[in-house]
N, C-alpha and C positions, 0 to 999 in steps of 0.2 A: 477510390480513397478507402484504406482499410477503416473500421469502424472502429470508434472511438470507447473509451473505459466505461464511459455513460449511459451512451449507446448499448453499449453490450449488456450492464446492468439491468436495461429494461428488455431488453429481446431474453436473459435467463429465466429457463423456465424450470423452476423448484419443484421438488417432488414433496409427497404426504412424508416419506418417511424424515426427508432435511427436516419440515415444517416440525412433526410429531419429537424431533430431537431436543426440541430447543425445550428446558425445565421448565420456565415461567411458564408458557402458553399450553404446554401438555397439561399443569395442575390446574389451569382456567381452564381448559377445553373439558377436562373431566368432569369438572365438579360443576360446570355448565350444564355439562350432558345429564347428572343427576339433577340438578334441578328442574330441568323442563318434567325431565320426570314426573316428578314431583307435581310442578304446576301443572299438568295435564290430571295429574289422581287428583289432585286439591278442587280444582275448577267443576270437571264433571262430579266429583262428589260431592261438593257444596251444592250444583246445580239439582242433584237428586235430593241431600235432606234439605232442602225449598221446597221440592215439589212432593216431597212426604210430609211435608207440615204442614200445607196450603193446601196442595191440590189443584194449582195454577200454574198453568203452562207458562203465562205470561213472566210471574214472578220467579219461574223454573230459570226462561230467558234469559232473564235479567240477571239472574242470579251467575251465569255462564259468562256474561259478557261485561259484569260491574265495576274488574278489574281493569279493561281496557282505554274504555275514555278519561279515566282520570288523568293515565298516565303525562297526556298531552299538555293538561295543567301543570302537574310535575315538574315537568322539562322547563318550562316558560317559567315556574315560580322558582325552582331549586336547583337548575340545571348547571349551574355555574359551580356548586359542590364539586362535583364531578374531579373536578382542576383543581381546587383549593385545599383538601382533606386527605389526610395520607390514605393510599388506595386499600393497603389490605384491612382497617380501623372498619374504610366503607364499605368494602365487599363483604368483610364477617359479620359486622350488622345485618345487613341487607339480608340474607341468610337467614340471619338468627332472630330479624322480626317477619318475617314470614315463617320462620317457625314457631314464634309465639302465635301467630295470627292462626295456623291451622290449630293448634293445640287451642286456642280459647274459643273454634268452633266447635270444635269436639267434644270440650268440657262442659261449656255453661253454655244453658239452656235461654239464649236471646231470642226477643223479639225478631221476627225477619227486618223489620227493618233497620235495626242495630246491627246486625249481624251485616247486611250488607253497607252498611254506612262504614263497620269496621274495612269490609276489602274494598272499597272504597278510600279511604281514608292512605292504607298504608301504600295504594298503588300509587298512588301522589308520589313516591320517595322510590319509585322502582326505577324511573330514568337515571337518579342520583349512581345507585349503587349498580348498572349495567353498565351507563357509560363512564364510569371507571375501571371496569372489568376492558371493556372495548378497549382503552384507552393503553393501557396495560399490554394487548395485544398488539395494537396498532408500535409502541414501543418495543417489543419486543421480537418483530418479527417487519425485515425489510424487502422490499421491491414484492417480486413472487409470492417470495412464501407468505405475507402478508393476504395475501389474496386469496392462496390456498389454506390456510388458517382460518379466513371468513367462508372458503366452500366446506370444508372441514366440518366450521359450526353449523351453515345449515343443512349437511347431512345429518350432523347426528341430532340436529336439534326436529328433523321431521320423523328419524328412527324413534326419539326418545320419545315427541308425543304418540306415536302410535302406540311403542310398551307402556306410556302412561295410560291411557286409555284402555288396554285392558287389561291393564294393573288395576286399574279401577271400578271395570267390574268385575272382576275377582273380588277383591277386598270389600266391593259393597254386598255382592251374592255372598261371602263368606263369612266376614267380621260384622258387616252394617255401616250405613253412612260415614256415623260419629269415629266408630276405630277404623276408619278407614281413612279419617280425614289423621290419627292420631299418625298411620305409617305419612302420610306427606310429610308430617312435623319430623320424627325422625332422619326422613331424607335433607332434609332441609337443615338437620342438627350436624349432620355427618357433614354436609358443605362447608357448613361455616368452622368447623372443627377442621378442615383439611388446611383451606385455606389461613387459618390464625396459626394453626402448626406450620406451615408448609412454605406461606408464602414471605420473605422477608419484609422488612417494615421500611418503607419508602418514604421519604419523605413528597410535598410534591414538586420540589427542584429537582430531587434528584429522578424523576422520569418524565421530565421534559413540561412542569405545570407550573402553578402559580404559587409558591407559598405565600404565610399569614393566615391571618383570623377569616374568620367568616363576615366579620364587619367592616374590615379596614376600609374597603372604599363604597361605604355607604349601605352594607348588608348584604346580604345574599341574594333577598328577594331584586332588590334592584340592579343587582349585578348579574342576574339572572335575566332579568330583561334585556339589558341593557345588551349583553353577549348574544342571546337570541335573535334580538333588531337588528345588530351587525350584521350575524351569520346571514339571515335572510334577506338584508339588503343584496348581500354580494350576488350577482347573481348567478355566477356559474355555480357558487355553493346551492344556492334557491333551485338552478335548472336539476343540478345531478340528484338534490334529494327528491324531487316532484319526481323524477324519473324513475328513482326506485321507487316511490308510493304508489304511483296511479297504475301499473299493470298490474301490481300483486292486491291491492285492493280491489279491482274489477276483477279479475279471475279467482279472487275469495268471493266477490258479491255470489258472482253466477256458484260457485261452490255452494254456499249458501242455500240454492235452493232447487240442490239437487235430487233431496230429499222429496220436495214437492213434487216436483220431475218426474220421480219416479212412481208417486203416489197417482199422478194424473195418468200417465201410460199404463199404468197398473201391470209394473211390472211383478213378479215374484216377491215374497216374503224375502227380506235379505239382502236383495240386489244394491239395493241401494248403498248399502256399506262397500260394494266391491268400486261402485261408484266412485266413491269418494276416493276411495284408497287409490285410486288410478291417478290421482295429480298428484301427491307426495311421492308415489312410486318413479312419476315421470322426471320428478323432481330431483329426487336421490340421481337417478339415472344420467341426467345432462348434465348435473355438478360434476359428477364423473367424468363424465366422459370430456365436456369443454375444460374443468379444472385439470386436469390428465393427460390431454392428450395437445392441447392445443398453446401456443407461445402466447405468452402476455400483447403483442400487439394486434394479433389474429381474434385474440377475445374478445376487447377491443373494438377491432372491424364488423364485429357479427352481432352487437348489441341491437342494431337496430332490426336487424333479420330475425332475431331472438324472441325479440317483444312483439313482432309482427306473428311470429309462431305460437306466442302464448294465446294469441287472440283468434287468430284465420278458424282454427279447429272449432271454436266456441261458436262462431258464424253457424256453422252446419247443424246445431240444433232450431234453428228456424223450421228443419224441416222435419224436427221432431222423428229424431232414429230411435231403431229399438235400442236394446241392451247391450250386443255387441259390437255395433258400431259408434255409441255414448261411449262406451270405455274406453275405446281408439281415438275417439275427437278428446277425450277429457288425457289420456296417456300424452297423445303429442302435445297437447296444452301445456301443461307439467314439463316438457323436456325444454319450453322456452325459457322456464325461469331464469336459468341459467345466466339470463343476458344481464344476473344483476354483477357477475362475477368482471364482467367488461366497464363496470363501474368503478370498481371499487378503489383500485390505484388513481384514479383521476381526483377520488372525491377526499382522500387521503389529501394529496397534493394541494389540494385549495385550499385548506383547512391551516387557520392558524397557531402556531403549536398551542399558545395557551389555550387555547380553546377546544379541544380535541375531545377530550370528555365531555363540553355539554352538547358538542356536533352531535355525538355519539347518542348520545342518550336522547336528542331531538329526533334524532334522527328514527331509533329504534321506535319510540313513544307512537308517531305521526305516523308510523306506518301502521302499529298495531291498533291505533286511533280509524285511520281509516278500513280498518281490515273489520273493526266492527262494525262501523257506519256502510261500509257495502252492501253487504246485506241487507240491511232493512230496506235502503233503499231498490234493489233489486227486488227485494218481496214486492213495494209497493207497486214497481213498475208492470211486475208478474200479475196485479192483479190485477190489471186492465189488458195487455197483449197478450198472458199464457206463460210461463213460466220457459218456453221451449223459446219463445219469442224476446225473453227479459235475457235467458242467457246467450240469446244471440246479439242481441244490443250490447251485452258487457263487450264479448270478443271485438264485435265493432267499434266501442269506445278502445278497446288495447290499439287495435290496427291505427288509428285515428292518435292515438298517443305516440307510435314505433313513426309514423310520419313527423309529427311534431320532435320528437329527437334529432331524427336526421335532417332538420333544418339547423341543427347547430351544433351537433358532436361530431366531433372532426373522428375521420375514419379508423387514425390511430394514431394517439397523444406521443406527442416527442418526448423527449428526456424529463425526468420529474423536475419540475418549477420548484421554486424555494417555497415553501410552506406561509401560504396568507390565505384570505378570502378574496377573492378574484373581484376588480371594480364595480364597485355598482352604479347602476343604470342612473 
């Protein structure tokens, strides 16, 4: 039986440059790529002037990571935004209060605990203004290229923190903390400047949302809940986002405290940085290569072999290697990510159209929620078994998660379903 117009839809496999053509998602994908930017100089140089006014590592910490858990509040309190608010109003905001927020670190001399109560405060509204950006993509770009549009982002979004990061110590060895936090505000001026120039003004009917007020059916906050409860009732919506959270937060735990790893083996001054660098490299690399070369239902088939690869390599520092075989378990680690790319048309498909921005934004929030909660609890684990021993328990919990998948993700999803949140249990 020759295959069908539907059929063949999901078996086309889009290229970077189809994807890279399309105007809306090229001027998102850009000015994306400058902000991570950005958020990488912002982050570590706030985390440095803490630790130049204090002298506490601990508050250094905190100060690195204070952005993160808010966000999850965010999503549950204002996440419904997302859908209700014309998107380019939301995106050039979003933009342009994170560029006030580096610019009033820079300028006025707060309290530490003000100061992080401020990035604090504004990360609450970061789900709002992402997943309308998401939302915006996910509209603008179908079947394939959809998918290669999200490898797209998290290539350039682990190239962009690595030039944030030493964009930022440049500009702190150079300028100092404060004018250093001034160039993020900049980057951050120039985004939201592209986008109010750049991008047409939408309303939210017309790319597939909800229009009306923010209050009309009982407020934001509650309509925010309320959309939340749903999405996570549903439960293929519930399975496919646990699925993307739980490998990429236990392979950041063990990242986490690679650092320590290195300090206990006593490896070389330095080493430790190449360390790290080994799972964004491995990372770039399999987006590559699975988004590139391989057909949307084969991507698909290999989610579960994927997450089982992100984890297997992490196992082998139970036996505590040296240098050069860390950066090959930690390299092949990295090239599992990939399996989030066999996600992502499925998780599209369950998704109710109204609702597609606060998916978005829960979606992003809970990941970056548990990517900072890994960690610590990896430290804690580390300091009873050995840190050689915590990062082999993470790999063990991924293997243990790529199992639990494939007790319920079908090898390779048939034609895309009309757009709902799949029955709940």
């Amino acid at each position: 039986m020759p295959p069908t117009a539907e059929t063949a839809q999901v078996s086309h496999r889009a290229t970077y440059r189809e994807v890279l053509a399309e105007p809306r998602f090229r001027l998102l994908f850009s000015t994306r790529a400058v902000a991570v930017t950005a958020d990488a100089l912002r982050i570590t140089t706030f985390s440095v002037l803490v630790f130049s006014s204090t002298g506490s590592a601990l508050l250094s910490a905190v100060a690195f990571g204070i952005g993160f858990i808010p966000q999850l509040f965010g999503s549950l309190l204002l996440g419904s935004l997302a859908d209700r608010l014309p998107p380019r109003a939301l995106i050039t905001d979003g933009y342009a209060l994170t560029c006030a927020t580096a610019l009033l670190l820079a300028l006025v001399r707060m309290p530490v605990v003000a100061s992080l109560g401020v990035v604090a405060l504004v990360s609450l509204a970061t789900p709002v203004f992402h997943g309308a950006s998401s939302r915006l993509v996910a509209q603008s770009l179908e079947g394939d290229a959809y998918v290669l549009g999200r490898s797209l982002n998290n290539i350039a979004g682990a190239g962009a923190q690595l030039i944030g990061l030493a964009l930022g110590g440049a500009a702190v060895a150079a300028l100092g903390p404060r004018r250093a936090l001034a160039v993020s505000a900049v980057l951050y001026l120039g985004c939201a400047l592209a986008i109010r120039v750049r991008l047409p003004r939408l309303q939210p009917g017309e790319f597939g949302g909800t229009p009306g007020s923010t209050g009309g059916d009982g407020g934001a906050v509650r309509a925010s809940l309320r959309g939340a409860g749903l999405l996570l009732r549903g439960r293929t919506v519930r399975r496919l986002m646990l699925a993307q959270w739980l490998p990429v937060a236990l392979v950041a735990g063990a990242e986490g405290i690679i650092v320590a790893y290195a300090g206990e083996r006593r490896f070389a001054p330095g080493w430790y940085a190449v360390l790290m660098g080994c799972l964004p490299v491995g990372m770039l690399v399999g987006d590559l290569l699975v988004g590139r070369l391989l057909r949307p239902p084969t991507r698909e088939r290999l989610v579960v072999p994927l997450v089982a690869l992100a984890g297997l390599p992490l196992i082998g520092f139970a036996a505590e290697p040296g240098v050069g075989v860390s950066s090959c378990l930690l390299l092949l680690s990295g090239l599992g990510y990939a399996y989030g790319l066999g996600l992502q048309r499925p998780f599209l498909d369950a998704l109710p159209q109204d609702g597609q921005g606060q998916a978005f934004g829960l979606l992003g929030s809970g990941s970056m929620t548990l990517q900072g909660v890994g960690p610590v609890c990896l430290g804690a684990v580390a300091a009873v078994v050995g840190t050689g021993g915590a990062i082999a328990l993470a790999g063990g919990a991924a293997v243990l998660t790529a199992g639990w998948i494939l007790t319920w993700h079908p090898p390779a999803s048939p034609a895309p379903a009309a757009n709902r949140v799949a029955s709940s249990e």
